[in-house]
Each structure stands twice: as structure tokens, then as C-alpha cells.
N, C-alpha and C positions, 0 to 999 in steps of 0.2 A: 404448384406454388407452395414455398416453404414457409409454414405460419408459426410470426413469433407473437406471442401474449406477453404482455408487459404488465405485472401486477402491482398496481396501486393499491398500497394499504393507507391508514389512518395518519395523517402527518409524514406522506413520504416525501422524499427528497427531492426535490424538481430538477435538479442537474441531472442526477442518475434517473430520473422516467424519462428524459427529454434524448438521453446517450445513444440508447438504443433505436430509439426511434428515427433518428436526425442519421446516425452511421446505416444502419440496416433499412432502413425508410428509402436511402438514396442510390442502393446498389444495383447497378443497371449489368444485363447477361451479353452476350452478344446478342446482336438485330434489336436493344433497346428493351426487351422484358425485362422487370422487376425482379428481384434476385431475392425479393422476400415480402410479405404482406404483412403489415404489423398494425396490430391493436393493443388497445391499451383495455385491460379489464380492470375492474375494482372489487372488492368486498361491500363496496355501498354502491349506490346511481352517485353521491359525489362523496369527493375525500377530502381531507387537508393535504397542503405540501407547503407547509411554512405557512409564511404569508399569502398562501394564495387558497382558494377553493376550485378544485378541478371536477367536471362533471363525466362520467365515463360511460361508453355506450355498449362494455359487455358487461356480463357476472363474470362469476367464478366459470361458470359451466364453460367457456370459451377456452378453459386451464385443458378442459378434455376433447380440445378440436385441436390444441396449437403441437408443432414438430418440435418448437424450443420456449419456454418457459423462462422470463427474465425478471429476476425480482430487485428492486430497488431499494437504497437502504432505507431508513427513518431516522428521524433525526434523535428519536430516542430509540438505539438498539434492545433497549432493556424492555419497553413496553409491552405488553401480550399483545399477541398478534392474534385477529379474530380466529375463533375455533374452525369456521368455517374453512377459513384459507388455508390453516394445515394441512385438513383435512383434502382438498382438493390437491394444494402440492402435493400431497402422500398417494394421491392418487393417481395422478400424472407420473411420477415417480414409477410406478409400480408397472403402470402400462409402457413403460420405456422412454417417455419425453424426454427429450433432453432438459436440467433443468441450469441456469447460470444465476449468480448472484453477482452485485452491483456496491461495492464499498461496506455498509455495516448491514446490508442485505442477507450478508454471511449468517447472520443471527438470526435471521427468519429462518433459511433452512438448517439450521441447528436446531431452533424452537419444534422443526418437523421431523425431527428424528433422520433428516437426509444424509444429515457429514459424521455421523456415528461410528467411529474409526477408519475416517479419510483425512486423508492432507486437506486442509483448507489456508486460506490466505483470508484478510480484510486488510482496513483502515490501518495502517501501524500503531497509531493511535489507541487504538481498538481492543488489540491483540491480544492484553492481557489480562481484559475483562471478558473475551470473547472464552479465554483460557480457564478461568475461572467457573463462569456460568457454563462451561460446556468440554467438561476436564476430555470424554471421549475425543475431540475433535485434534485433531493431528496440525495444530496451526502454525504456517510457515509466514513471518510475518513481513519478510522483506524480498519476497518477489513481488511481480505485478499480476501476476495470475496463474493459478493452479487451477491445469485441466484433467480430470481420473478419468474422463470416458463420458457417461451421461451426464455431473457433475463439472460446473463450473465457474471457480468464486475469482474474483478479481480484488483488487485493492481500492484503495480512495479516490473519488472524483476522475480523472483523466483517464486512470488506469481501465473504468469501465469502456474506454476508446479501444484502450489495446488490447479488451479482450476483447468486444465485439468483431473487429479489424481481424481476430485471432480466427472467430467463428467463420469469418467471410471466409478464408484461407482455406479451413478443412472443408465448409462447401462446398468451394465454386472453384479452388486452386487460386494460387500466388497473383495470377496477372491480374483476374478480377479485386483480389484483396488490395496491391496496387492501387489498382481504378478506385478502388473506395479510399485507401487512404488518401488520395492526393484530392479526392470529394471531400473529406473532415480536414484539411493542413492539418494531417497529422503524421510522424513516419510511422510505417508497416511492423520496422521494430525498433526499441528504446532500447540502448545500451544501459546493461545493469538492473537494477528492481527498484523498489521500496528504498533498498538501506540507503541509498544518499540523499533522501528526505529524512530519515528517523534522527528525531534530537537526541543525542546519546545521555543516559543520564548524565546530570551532574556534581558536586561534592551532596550538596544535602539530601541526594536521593538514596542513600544509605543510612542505614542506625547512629544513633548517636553517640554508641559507644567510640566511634571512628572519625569523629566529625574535624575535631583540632585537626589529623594527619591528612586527611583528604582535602581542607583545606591548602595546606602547607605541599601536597601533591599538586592541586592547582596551578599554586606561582611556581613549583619546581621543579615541573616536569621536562623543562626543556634541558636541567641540567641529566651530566652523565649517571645514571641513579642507577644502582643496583640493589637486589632486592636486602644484600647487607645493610647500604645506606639507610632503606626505607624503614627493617626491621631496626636499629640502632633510632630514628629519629622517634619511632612508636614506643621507646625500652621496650621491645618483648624479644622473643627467640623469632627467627625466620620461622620454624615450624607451627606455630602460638600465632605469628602473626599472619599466614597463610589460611590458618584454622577463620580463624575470627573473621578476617579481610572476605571469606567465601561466605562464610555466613551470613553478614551484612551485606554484600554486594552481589552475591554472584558470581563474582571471578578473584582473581588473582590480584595481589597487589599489583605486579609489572604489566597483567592485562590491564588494571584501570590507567597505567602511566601512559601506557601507549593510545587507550581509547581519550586519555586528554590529550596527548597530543595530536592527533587526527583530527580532534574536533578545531584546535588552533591552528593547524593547516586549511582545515576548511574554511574555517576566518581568513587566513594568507590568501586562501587563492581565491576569495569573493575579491577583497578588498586591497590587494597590492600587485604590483605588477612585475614581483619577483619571483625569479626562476624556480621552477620544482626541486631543483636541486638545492638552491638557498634555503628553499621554506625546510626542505627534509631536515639541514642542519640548525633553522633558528627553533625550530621546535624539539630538536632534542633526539632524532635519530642518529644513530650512527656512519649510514651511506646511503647514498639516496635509492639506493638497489632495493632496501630493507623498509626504507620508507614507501616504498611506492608497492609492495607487497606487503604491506601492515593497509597500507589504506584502500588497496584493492580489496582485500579480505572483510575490514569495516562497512566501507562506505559503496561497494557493489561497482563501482567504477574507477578509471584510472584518475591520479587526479587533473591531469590537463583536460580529462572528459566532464569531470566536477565543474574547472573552471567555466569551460562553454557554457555548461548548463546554467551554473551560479552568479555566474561573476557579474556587481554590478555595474553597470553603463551608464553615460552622464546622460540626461536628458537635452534634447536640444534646445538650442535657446528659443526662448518664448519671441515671435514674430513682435515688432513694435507696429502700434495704430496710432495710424497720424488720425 
């Protein structure tokens, strides 16, 4: 039997303790065996997880019985994580367990020295403070999960589905992962990552040496703008204003024109019922060829795959009571 440990720490997150357990908890083999045996261990006999108090019925020591080691995030990433629990991940770790992380979970196995020049993924959210407190870690912030072998971190909330759905797969093989996804209504795999959740910055999330233009890039991005125009409305040189434009942003003047326009097509195809080839042109692309590879590239999916995903639907009408 393949034993996962679920480690509840101090204020963890009750969606991501509850993911693993509820996906892997329900995976039946052929002839009806259990496809995994799951506990929940803690650093205390009880923890917080938000509003609630959970009481747990292993230790830490359960970290050095289990084949897959599952950590869930906290609601504050930044918190010290007890000495203890590193110490055991690090341990676990070392003996070969597999270990995975669960949305800002990512941070606990950073806090253990585990993702110390690996790819890792978290919360998008996250990402840049994950980057910060933990410059070694190689963070990819818009898939749904990065697997390196023993190691493996997932993204926010659901995305702990797709990996765990991920783990079934290298298990037990494809039909069983199936059997489990259609036990969570969840699919086996999501089209795209992270990036068509991630709010793209916007004008004020740059310095303020740029703020007038970027506003004025806002309303006017849907016009034909070249980066002549942009540099003429800034008075500087194209080369002056590229310098600056990277420094404050990050990118390129004509990368922020196009990242505003993909975010007003993502507004088009929530909220209108016009054709992708319309939206390509009311937002300021030039063919809709260009448009739909500018926002594949963005936003990780196509955008009629955005629309399915996004797009809002009327509520039915509320029943009348006589």
C-alpha cells in the first residue's frame, strides 16, 4: 500500500489539506483495493487551518513511514515553519520520498532547502515574493505543476487536483487516473496553466516616471501604434524610451501595448458575444492570425478556450412561490 502523509502545519489551509485526501483518499485499483492510504500528520496533536481547529492523529515521525509526502500551503507563506517539520521534510527528502507541495506550500519546501536550484511553480500570486525570499529557486509561475522527479510543487487551489490526478497517472497508469478524475469532476488534463488566471499588471504597476503615457497607452492601445508613435507621444528617442520603458516595467513599450490589449480581449470574450476575429480587430491587432498568437503566448490558451472557461452566463430565473 502506497502511503501519502499530509502535513498540517500551524494555520494551514483547509482546501489544500482536504485535496489530497478527498483525490487520493478515493482511488480504487482493479478488484476494489485502495490505490493509497492517506494520513494526515501535524507538528502539534492540533493545528489551526483558518477558522477552524483540526486535531491530527500522527507526528512528524509518520514523514519517515510515508512513499509521498504532501505539504499544504498556509495562509501566511512568510511564517516560520516549525524547526521540527524542516527538519523531518529534510529528512524524508534524503531517504528518497517523494515529496509534493500544494499552492503557497512551495514555501515550506524552500524554507527546507528542498527546491534549491529547481524549477518550482506556486500561487501566481505568490510568485514574486516566492522569488524574492528564495532568489535560488527556479520559479515558473504560470503552469499548474512542475514535476523534477522526487519533487513536486503545483499552483493555487484546484491546481492541487491536477497534480494529485498527475501522481495517480505515474502510479497506477492513465485508466486508473481517469477512474479518479471522473471520482473528483475534475478533467485528467486542463488546457494551458496559470497564465489565464494571472491579472496582467496594470498602468500603475510601474514607476512614475511613466505614469501620464501608460495611462494614455490604456485608452490607446486599440489604435494602430507603433513604437514611433509611442516614442513621439513620451517626447523622448525610441532608444531613451525603450531604456526607461524596461526599467520600469519589464518589457517593451509595444510588449505593454499588446499585454493591454489581451487583457481587453479577455474583457471581449467574458463579456460579448463577438466573434474572435472582431475582438482581434476592436482591440487593436492587425489580423486575427497575430491576435490569437499574441494571446496564446499571454494567456496559455486559445481564446475561444478562455471564452469556455471565462465567459459569464445569465443565472436562471429565480422559481416564483405562490
Amino acid at each position: 500500500m502506497h502511503t501519502v502523509a499530509v502535513l498540517a502545519l500551524p494555520d494551514t489551509i483547509a482546501f489544500d489539506l482536504a485535496t489530497p485526501i478527498e483525490v487520493l483518499g478515493r482511488v480504487r485499483l482493479p478488484g476494489g483495493r485502495a490505490g493509497y492510504r492517506v494520513v494526515v500528520c501535524g507538528s502539534a496533536p492540533t493545528v489551526t487551518a483558518g477558522p477552524l481547529r483540526l486535531a491530527v492523529d500522527h507526528g512528524l515521525d509518520a514523514l519517515a513511514e510515508a512513499d509521498t509526502v504532501i505539504v499544504p500551503g498556509r495562509y501566511d507563506p512568510a511564517a516560520p515553519v516549525p524547526t521540527e517539520a524542516l527538519a523531518a521534510l529534510r529528512a524524508a527528502a534524503a531517504a528518497g520520498t517523494r515529496i509534493a507541495s500544494i499552492c503557497v506550500g512551495t514555501f515550506t519546501l524552500a524554507a527546507a532547502g528542498l527546491l534549491d536550484g529547481r524549477r518550482a511553480t506556486t500561487h501566481w500570486a505568490a510568485a514574486e515574493q516566492l522569488r524574492t525570499a528564495f532568489p535560488t529557486v527556479r520559479v515558473d509561475a504560470e503552469v499548474l505543476y512542475v514535476d523534477t522527479g522526487q519533487i513536486i510543487t503545483s499552483a493555487g487551489a484546484t491546481a492541487g487536483v491536477d497534480m494529485c490526478l498527475h501522481l495517480v497517472r505515474r502510479d497506477h497508469g492513465a485508466a486508473i487516473a481517469a477512474d479518479a478524475s471522473r471520482q473528483a469532476v475534475a478533467p485528467l488534463h486542463r488546457e494551458g496553466g496559470q497564465a489565464q488566471f494571472i491579472v496582467r499588471p496594470g498602468p500603475g504597476a510601474a514607476g512614475i516616471g511613466l505614469g501620464a503615457l501608460l495611462q494614455w497607452l490604456q485608452v490607446n492601445a486599440s489604435e494602430r501604434l507603433t513604437l514611433a508613435d509611442v516614442a513621439a507621444r513620451a517626447g523622448l528617442s525610441a532608444r531613451t524610451l525603450n531604456r526607461r520603458f524596461h526599467e520600469e516595467t519589464g518589457r517593451t513599450p509595444m510588449q505593454w501595448v499588446t499585454a493591454v490589449r489581451v487583457r481587453r480581449a479577455q474583457e471581449l470574450l467574458e463579456s460579448t458575444d463577438h466573434g474572435v476575429d472582431r475582438i482581434a480587430h476592436l482591440v487593436g491587432f492587425a489580423s486575427p492570425a497575430h491576435f490569437r498568437v499574441q494571446f496564446k503566448r499571454l494567456s496559455g490558451v486559445a481564446p475561444q478556450a478562455y471564452r469556455s472557461t471565462f465567459r459569464a452566463r445569465p443565472r436562471p430565473a429565480a422559481s416564483a412561490v405562490g
